[in-house]
N, C-alpha and C positions, 0 to 999 in steps of 0.2 A: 463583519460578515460571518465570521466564523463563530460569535457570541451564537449568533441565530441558527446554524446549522448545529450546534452544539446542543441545544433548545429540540430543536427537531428532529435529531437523530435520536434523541433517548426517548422522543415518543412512540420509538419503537421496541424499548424493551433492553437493551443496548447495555445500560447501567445492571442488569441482571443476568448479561454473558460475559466471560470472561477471558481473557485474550492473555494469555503468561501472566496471571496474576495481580491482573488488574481489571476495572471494566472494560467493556471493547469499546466504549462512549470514549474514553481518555484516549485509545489508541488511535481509534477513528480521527479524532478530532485534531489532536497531532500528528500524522501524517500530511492532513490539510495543513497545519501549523508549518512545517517545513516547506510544503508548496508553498505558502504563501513567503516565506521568508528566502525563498528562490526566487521569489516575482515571477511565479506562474500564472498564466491567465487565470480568470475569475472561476473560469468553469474548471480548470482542473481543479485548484482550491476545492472549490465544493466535490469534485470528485474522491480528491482526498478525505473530505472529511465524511464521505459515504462509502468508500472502498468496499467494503466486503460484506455489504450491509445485507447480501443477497448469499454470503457463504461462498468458500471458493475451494480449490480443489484439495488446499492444507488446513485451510481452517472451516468446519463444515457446519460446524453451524451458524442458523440462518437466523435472522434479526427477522426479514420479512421474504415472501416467497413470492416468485417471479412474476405472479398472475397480477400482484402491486404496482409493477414497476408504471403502471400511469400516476399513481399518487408521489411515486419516491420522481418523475417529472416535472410532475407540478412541483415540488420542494427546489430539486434544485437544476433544472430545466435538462432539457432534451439531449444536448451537446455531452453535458455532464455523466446523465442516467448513462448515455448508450457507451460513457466509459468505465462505468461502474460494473454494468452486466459484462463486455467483454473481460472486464479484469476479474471477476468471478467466477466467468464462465471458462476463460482460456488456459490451457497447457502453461502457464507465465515461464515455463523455465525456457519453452521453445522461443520465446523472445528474443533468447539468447543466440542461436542458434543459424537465425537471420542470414543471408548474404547480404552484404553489402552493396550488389545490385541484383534487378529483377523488380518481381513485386516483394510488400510483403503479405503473410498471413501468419495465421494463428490458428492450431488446432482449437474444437471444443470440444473436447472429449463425452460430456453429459448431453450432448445433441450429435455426437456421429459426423461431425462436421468441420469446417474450416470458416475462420472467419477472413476476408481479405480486408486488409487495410491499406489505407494512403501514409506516407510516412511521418505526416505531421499525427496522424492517429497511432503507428507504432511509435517514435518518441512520447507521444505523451502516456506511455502506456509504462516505457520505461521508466521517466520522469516517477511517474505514481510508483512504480516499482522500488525505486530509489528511497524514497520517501517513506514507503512500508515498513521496508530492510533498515534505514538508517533505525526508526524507530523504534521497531522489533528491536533490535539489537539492542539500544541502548537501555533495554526493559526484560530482556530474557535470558534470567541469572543459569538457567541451563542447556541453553543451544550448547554442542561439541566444542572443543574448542580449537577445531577448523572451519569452524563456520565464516569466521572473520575474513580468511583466508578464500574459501570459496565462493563466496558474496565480491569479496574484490575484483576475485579474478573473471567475474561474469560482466562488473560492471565496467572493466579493462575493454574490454570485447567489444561493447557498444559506445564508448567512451564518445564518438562525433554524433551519434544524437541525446548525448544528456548537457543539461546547459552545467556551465562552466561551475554552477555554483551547486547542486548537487551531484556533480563527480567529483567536487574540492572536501565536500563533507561526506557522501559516501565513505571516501578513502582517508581522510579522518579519523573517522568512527572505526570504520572496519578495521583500520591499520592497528588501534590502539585496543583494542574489543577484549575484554576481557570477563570472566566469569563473577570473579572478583570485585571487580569494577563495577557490575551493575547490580550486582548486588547491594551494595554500596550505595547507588544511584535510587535501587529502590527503597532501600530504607528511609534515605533521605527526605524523598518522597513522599514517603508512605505508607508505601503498597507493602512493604516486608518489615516485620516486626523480627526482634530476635527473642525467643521463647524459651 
């Protein structure tokens, strides 16, 4: 599944935006990679591997622009799309922020609005969040180096809706996170040469 989404993300240009120094095709596409390695349903997968395909409120630029989202549908259906534009669209840090009971929602700031969700839609909102951050991290040799710290301690917060197995690698990742280290990681890679 993810060969094909990998395929179809970069018919959007994807491979010539750059995301901490790499294509955003690679980041995109690994974030799915983690869903999928979480045993996330079918459609969050694919929503990982389109995350931010629409630009979102830290990373702003746009692969394709909102008036698409019936073609970016048709790719990786309906379920998926409508968690792609929320996680593009939404406030993501007020995710955190949540009560524990009530409803929940989501600012969007670029529409003046709030989105309301059902809780199977804010978990999977974290879940992709997770997934983002695990990734990012492990690829951005210049985040502060409280970032690790501050990523923890958000996904501490919400800790009873992330499945077991990305708050075991969240906290993993973030625990160990280093500047160093992923530099390292990118070299290895790839993505950073030493000059």
């Amino acid at each position: 599944m993810l060969e094909q989404l990998h395929r179809e993300v970069r018919k959007f240009g994807t491979d010539q935006i750059f995301h901490f120094g790499r294509p955003l095709t690679s980041h995109l596409v690994e974030t799915g990679r983690w869903l999928e390695k979480w045993g996330s349903p079918r459609a969050l997968v694919a929503a990982g591997a389109f995350h931010s395909i629409y630009g979102t409120e830290e990373f702003r630029e746009k692969a394709v622009s909102l008036d698409r989202r019936p073609e970016i549908q048709e790719i990786i259906g309906e379920e998926a799309e409508a968690l792609v534009y929320l996680f593009c669209l939404a406030d993501r840090h007020a995710l955190f922020s949540v009560e524990a009971v009530g409803s929940y929602s989501v600012p969007l700031p670029s529409l003046g609005t709030r989105a309301e969700l059902d809780e199977p839609t804010f978990a999977a909102l974290l879940e992709l969040e997770a997934a983002n951050i695990v990734d990012s991290a492990l690829h951005q040799a210049d985040a502060p180096p409280t970032a690790g710290r501050f990523w923890l301690e958000r996904f501490e917060s919400v800790k009873p809706w992330l499945s077991d197995k990305a708050h075991h690698t969240a906290r993993e990742v973030l625990t160990s996170w280093s500047a160093d280290a992923v530099r390292e990681r990118m070299r290895v890679e790839g993505w950073l040469t030493d000059d």
